[in-house]
N, C-alpha and C positions, 0 to 999 in steps of 0.2 A: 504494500500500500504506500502510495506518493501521499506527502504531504508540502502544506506550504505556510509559511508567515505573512498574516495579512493585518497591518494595523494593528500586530502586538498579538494576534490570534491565531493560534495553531489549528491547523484545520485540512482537511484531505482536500487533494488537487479537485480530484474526480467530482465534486461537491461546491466547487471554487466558480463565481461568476465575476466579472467588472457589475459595478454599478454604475450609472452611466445618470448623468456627464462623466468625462472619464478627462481631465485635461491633458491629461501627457498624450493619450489618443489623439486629442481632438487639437491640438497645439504643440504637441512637442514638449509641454512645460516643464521640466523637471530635468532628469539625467539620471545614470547609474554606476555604477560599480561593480567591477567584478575582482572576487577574491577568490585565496586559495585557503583552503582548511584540511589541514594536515598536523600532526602528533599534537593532535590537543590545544590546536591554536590557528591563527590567523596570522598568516604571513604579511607582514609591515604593517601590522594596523594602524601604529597611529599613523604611519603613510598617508593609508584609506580613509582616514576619521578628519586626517587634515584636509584632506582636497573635498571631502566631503563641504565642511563647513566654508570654506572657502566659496563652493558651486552654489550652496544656497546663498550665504551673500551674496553674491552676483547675482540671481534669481531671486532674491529678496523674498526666500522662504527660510521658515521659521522650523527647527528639524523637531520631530518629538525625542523626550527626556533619553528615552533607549535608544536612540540612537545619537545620541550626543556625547556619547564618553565611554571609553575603550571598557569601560565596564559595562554598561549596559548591550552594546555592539556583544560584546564577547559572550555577553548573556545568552542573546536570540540565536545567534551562529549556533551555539552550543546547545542548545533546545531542537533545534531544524536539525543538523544532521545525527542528534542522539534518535530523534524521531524516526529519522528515513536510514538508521541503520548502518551511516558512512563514515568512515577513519578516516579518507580523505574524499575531499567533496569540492566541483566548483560552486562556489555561491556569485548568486545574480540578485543585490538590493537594487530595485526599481523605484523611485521615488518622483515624485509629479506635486504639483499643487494642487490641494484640494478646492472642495466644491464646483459650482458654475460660474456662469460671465460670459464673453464674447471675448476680445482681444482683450480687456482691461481687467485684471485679476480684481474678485473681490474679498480675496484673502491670501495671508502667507501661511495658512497651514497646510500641512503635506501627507498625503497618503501614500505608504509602500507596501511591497511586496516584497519577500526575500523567498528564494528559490533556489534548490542544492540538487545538481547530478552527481554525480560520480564522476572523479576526475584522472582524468587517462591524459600522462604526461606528454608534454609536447617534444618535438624531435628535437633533439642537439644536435640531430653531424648536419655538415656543412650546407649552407639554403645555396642554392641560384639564383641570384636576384637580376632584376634592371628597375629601371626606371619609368614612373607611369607616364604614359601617353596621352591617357585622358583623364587626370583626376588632376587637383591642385588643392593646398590647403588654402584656410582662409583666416587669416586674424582677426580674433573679433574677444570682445569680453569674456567668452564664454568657450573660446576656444580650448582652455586648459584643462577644463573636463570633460566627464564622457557622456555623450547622448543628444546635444545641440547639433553639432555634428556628423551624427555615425551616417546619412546617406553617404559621405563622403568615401567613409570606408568600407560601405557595401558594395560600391563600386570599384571600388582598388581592389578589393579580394576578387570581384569579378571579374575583372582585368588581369590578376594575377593567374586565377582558371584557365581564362580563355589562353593566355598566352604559354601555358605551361610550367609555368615559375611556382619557385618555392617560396619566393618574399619578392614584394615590391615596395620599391621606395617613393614617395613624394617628395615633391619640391612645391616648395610656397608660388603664388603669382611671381614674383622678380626671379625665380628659378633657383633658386638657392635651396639645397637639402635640408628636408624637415624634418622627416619621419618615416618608419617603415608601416606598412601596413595595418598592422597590431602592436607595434613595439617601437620603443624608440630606437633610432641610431646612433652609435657611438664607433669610433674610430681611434686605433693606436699609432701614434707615429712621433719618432723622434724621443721614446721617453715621455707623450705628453699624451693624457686622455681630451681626446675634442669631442664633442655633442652638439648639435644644433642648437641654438637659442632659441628660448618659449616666443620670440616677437616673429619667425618661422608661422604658428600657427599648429605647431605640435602641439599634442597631448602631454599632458603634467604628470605623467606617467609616475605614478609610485616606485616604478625597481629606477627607474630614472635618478629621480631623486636620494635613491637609496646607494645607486652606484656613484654618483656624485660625492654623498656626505663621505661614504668610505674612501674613496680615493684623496679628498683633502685631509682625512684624518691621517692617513697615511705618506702625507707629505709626497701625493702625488701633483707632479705639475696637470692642472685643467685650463682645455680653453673651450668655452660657449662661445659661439660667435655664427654668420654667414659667412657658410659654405658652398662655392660651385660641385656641380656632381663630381667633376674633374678632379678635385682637391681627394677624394677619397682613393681615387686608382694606384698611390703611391704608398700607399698606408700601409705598414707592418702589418696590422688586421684590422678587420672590420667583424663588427658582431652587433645584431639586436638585443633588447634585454625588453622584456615586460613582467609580472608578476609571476608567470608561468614559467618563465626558465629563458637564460640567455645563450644564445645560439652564433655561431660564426657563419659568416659570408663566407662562402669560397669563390663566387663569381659573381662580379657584375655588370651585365654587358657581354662584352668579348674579353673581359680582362680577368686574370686569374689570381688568386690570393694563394699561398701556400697551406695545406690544409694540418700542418704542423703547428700547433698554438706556439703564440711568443711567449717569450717567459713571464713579460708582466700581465701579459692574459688570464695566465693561467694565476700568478699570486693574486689579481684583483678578484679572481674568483674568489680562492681563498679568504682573502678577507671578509669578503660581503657576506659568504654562510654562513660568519660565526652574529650576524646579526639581523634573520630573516627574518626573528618575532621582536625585532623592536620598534 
């Protein structure tokens, strides 16, 4: 038996409707999150709990008390997959403004849904990648979190199908590299971790930020900045990272990476597992 969290109430799928007005349906209004739950926890939360609060300010909603602090969060998570029976589980918190209106909200309270499959780990060897043809990101207030957004990335995965690829990358309007399809991008060269900058139109990706803090901790050189796609073909390595697991490029284009990790590949890894539940 499937179950699901609705507004703090545990309750079977099979038995689950929208009530309607529904705004996230009917406007887009809200955004979400996806996390990983595994030995008893939630990978980066307060990651997830940050950008959370962050997405409602921007949306000028109001979160409820459980979902407002790594304890509460930790609460419902741990209720939903004791239910449905999973040691590790993807969860999907869906979150929208409540009630009715037209375009002008007449409230900042928020209704969600939180929803757990079973999670079957993402591939690590080497992706194929290129560059999208038809997608581009957009900067906009709301660009740093997830769900204003996602046609953009149902399209890039589309794109990614049709053309046979294992990962594709965007680039913002002025053509400068954002993001990869689901993950951010990050690139080693010279001794120095570089990453696209949030004014790209990237996602504020939690393993993002989490590979970030560990590399300054560890007195790695970082550069944020605009980058041309060209700037990455020269690179020691290139690899995505999202909540799911970080993955190496071997191709992009016509151009080939060595599928031998570099050494600081492989210690940033190192560093960053000994801090996936903080």
């Amino acid at each position: 038996m499937s179950y699901l969290i609705y507004n703090g109430q545990l309750l079977e799928e099979s038995t689950f409707s929208f009530p309607l007005p529904n705004r996230g349906l009917f406007y887009n209004d809200g955004f979400f999150e996806t996390l990983i739950w595994t030995d008893g926890g939630v990978r980066l939360l307060s990651f997830h709990l940050a950008r959370m609060q962050a997405a409602a300010a921007a949306l000028h909603l109001t979160l409820p008390n459980e979902l407002h602090t790594l304890q509460g969060l930790g609460g419902i998570f741990k209720q939903l997959t004791a239910a449905q029976g999973l040691t590790v589980a993807r969860l999907r918190l869906q979150m929208w403004r409540a009630g009715a209106g037209l375009y002008t909200p007449v409230t900042t309270s928020v209704d969600y849904l939180l929803t757990a499959t079973a999670y079957e780990p993402a591939p690590t060897t080497g992706a194929r990648a290129d560059v999208s043809q038809q997608v581009r990101t957009h900067i906009s207030p709301l660009s740093f979190c997830k769900g204003p957004h996602a046609l953009t990335y149902v399209l890039a995965a589309r794109e990614r199908v049709d053309r046979g690829l294992d990962e594709i990358l965007l680039l913002d309007n002025a053509g400068y590299v954002a993001e990869a399809g689901a993950a951010a991008i990050f690139w080693i060269k010279n001794d120095c971790l570089y990453t696209p900058a949030l004014r790209t139109g990237c996602v504020a990706g939690v393993r993002r930020a989490h590979l970030l803090r560990t590399a300054q901790a560890h007195g790695l050189a970082i550069s944020e900045g605009l980058y041309l796609p060209e700037e990455l073909l020269d690179a020691t390595c290139v690899f995505t990272a999202n909540v799911a697991t970080i993955r190496p490029i071997t191709q992009i284009g016509d151009t080939t990476f060595s599928t031998e990790p570099s050494a600081l590949y492989t210690q940033l890894q190192r560093w960053e597992a000994d801090y996936l539940f903080s």
